[in-house]
N, C-alpha and C positions, 0 to 999 in steps of 0.2 A: 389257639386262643385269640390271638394277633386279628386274624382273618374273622373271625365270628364277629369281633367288637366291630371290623371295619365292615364288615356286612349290615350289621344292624345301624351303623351308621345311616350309611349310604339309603339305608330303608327307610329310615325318619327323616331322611333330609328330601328324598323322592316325595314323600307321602307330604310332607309343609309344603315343598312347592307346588302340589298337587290344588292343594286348600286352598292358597295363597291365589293361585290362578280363579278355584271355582268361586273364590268370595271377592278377590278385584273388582270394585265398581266398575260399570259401561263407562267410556269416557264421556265428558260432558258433551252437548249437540250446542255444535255452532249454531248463534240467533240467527235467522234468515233474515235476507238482508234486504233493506226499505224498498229497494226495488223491483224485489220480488214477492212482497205481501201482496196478498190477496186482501182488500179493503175488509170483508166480510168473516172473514176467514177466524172460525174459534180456533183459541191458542190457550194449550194448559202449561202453566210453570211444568216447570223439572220433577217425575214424581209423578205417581198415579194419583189422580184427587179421591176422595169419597162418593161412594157415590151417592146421588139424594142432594148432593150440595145446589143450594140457590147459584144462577146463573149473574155477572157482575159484567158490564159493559164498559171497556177501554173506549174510547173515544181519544186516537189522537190528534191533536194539534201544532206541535210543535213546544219550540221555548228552549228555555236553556238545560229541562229535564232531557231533551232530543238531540243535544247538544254536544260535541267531543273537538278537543285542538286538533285544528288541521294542522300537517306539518310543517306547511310550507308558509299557510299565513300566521300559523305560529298563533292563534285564537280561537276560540270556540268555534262554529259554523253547524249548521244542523246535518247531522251524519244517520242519528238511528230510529228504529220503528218502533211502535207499539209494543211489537211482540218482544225485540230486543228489550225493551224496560222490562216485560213482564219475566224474560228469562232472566232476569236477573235478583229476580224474587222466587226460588223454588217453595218456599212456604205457603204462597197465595194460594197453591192449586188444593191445599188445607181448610181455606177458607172458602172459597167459590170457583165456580166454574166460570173462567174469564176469555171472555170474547173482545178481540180486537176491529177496530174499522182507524183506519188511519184517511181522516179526513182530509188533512193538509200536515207540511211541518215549516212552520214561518216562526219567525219571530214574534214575540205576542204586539212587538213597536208597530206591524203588519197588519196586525185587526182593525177590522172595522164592519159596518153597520151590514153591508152585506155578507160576510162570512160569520155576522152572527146569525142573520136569519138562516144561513146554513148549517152553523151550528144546530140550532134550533129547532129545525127540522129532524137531522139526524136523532140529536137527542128524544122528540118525540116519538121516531119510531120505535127508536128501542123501547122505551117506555111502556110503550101501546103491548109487548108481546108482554104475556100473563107470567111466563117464566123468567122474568128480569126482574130484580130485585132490586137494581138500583144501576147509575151510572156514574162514570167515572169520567172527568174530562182532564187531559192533562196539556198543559200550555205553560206560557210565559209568564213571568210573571209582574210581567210590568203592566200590565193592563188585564189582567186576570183576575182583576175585582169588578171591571167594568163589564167583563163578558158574565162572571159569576150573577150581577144586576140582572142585565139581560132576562137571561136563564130563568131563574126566578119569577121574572115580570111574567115573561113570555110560553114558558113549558105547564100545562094543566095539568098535574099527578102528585097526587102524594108518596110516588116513590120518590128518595134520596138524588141528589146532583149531586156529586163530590169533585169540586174543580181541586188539583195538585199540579204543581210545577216544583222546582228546586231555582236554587240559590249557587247550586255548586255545579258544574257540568259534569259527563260523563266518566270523562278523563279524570277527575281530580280524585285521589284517594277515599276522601270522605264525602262524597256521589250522595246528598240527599235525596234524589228520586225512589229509590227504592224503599226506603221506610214509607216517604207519604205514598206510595202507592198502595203500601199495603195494608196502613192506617185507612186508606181509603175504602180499599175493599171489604175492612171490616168494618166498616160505618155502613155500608151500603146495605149487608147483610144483616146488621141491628134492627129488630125492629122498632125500636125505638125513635129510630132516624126517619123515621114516615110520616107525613105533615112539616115536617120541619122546611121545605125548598131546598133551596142551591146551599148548597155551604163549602165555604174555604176552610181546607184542612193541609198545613203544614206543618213540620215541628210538633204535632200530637195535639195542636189546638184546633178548636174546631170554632168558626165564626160564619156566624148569618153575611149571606149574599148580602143584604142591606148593609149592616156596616162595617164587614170587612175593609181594610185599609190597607196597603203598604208602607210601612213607617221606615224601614232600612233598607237603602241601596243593594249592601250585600250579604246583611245579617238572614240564619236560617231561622232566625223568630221574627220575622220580619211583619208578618199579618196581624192587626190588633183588630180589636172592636170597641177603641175610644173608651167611654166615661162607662157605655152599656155593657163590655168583658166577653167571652168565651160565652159560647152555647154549654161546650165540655171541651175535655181531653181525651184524648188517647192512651189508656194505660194499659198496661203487658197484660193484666188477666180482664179487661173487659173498657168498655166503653161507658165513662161517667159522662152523664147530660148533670145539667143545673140549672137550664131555664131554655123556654122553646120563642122564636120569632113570633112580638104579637101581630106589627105590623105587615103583614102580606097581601098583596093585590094579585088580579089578574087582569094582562092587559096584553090580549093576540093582539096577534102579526095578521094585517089584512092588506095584504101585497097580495096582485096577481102577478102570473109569469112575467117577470122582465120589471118588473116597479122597483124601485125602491123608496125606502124611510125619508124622509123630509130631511133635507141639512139643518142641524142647529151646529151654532157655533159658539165657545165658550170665549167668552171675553177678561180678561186680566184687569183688575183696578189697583193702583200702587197711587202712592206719591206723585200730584200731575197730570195725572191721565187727563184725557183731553178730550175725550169721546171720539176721536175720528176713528179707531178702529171697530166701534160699535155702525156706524156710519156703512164704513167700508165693507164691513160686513154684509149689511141687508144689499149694498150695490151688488156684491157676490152672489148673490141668490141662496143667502139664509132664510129659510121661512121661521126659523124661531132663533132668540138668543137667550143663555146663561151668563149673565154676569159674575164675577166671581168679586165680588162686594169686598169693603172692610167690615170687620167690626160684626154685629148684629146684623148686619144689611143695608151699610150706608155709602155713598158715591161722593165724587168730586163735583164740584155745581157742572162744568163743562158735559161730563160722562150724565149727571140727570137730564140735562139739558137735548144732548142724543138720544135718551132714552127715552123719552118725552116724544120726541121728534118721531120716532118709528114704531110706539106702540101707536100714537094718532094717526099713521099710514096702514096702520093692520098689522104687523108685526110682532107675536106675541114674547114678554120679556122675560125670564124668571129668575130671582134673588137669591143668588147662594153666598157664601162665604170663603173667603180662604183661610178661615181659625176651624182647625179641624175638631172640637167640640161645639155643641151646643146649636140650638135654633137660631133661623133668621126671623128679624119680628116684626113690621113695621110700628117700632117703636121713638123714634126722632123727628123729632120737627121741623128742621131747619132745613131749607131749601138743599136735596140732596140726601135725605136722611130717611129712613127704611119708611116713614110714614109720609112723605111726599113720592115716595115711589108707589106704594099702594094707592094715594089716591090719581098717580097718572095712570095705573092700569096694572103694573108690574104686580106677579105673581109669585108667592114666596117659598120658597122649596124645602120649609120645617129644616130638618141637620142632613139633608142628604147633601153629598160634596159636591161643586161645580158638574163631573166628569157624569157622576150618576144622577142628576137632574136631568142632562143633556137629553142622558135615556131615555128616562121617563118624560121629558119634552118629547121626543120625537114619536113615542111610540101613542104620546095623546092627540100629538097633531094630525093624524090618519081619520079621530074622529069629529074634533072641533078646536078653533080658535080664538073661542072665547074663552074671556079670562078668567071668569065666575066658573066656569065649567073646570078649566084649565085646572084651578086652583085647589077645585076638589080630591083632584088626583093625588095633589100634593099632601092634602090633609089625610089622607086614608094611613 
């Protein structure tokens, strides 16, 4: 009797570990590593995708989403790849078929005018193939509203741009990269999201490339869109819109091999200012400047004085603000005041911020530097 019960044991415990073994998950596949990506190279999450699913283009760039503490400098530093973020979303490959190109990995403090025309490019090729549904850019996010402008200005298609970065690096337990990536991904594949441009989506909000903002240093709700609010959100069973971008332009990149974009440079006005760094600047070889005004659009007499000075050499000027609501207007009179800069020449840049004026400065100075002309830009 003894022996039977320990037979039959023995036979049920053979037979579980039998199961145990045939339904063990594969172990998970180490992300390949930045070094060894293939730029081009599609990469599906963890998990067989569907098949039929629209194809969703990574585009990396770096930022603090690329991000992981080195040991030794004991801080973030950019450690990983595209494909690494994307392994670390096995859900995506539910959503879309995702293809990686890992463009550069800098910090977004790193951008500027020519890595956006490279950007730019990338982006429209992907664009251009019929089986893209949309693209995905991920970077820093200190300046991932200026490149998001860019984007916008500069890319022709009514498919989706969705720029994501995080707040949190790789290292740190609560790692925002991987939610907005895959908030991202299902934006891309809405069709809803078509016509809309560039948009910033972090945190499950989604904000037009125009007036996206960074408002918190380290907050992961850190992107607002001021007085104008959210395009939509991001919700668990679908993507709510609530109003689409009226204001949109198109304004190519007409660089040949080896050109590049006009310097503008942005100028600071506080308490004092004196106008010599407006000065200093044209000596520099600015062809355009942004002021970054008080108020509605208004200067110290010295700074009109400069400004005055160098739009009558040719130098075209344009009026922004550093009150992050509302228009600039040439509305004051007094020597210095937004309507004696209009009548020296100065061009007023409506509520777009110093940084994104610049933009749109430089990418109109390719076709004139008149101000009548200029200004139209501004109005659109």
């Amino acid at each position: 009797m003894r022996q039977t019960i320990a037979c039959t044991l023995a036979a049920l415990l053979a037979s579980g570990a039998a199961e145990a073994q045939a339904t063990r998950p594969a172990p998970r596949q180490q992300p390949t590593a930045p070094a060894a990506a293939r730029p081009d190279a599609p990469v599906m999450a963890e998990g067989q995708a569907r098949p039929g699913l629209p194809v969703v283009r990574l585009i990396a760039t770096g930022g603090t989403i690329a991000m992981k503490i080195d040991p030794v400098k004991k801080a973030p530093v950019p450690a990983i790849s595209g494909e690494d973020l994307v392994a670390t979303v096995p859900e995506i490959a539910q959503v879309a078929h995702v293809e990686v190109e890992n463009l550069s990995n800098v910090p977004s403090s790193y951008m500027d005018a020519d890595r956006w025309v490279q950007l730019q490019k990338a982006v429209t090729a992907s664009l251009a193939r019929p089986e893209v549904a949309g693209v995905i850019v991920s970077h820093g996010t200190d300046t991932l509203e200026e490149t998001g402008w860019f984007l916008d200005l500069t890319v022709d298609s009514e498919k989706p741009i969705v720029l994501i970065g995080a707040q949190r690096n790789a290292s740190e337990r609560d790692f925002d990269g991987p939610r907005n990536l895959l908030n991202a991904a299902r934006i891309c594949v809405d069709r809803a999201a078509r016509g809309k441009g560039t948009m910033v989506a972090l945190n499950n909000n989604i904000n037009a490339a125009r007036d996206a903002v960074k408002t918190h240093t380290s907050d992961v709700e850190t992107f607002k869109s001021g007085d104008l609010g959210f395009l939509g959100f991001v919700d668990y069973d679908r993507i709510v819109w609530y109003r689409a971008p009226q204001r949109r332009q198109h304004v190519p990149v007409r660089l040949e091999d080896g050109q590049h974009l006009p310097r503008v440079d942005i100028i600071a006005t506080y308490g004092g200012a004196d106008g010599v760094l407006v000065r200093a600047a044209v000596a520099a070889g600015a062809k355009g400047l942004v002021i970054q005004a008080l108020g509605w659009g208004n200067v110290s007499v010295p700074t009109f004085q400069a400004v005055k000075e160098v739009i009558a050499k040719g130098t075209p000027v344009v009026i922004s603000t550093r009150v992050w609501n509302g228009r600039v207007l040439p509305n004051y009179g007094y020597e210095g005041g937004g309507k004696t800069l209009q009548q020296a020449g100065a061009v007023f840049a409506d509520n777009l911020s110093p940084q994104k004026a610049r933009i749109l400065l430089m990418l109109a100075l390719q076709t004139t530097t008149d101000p009548k002309q200029l200004q139209q830009f501004f109005d659109r």
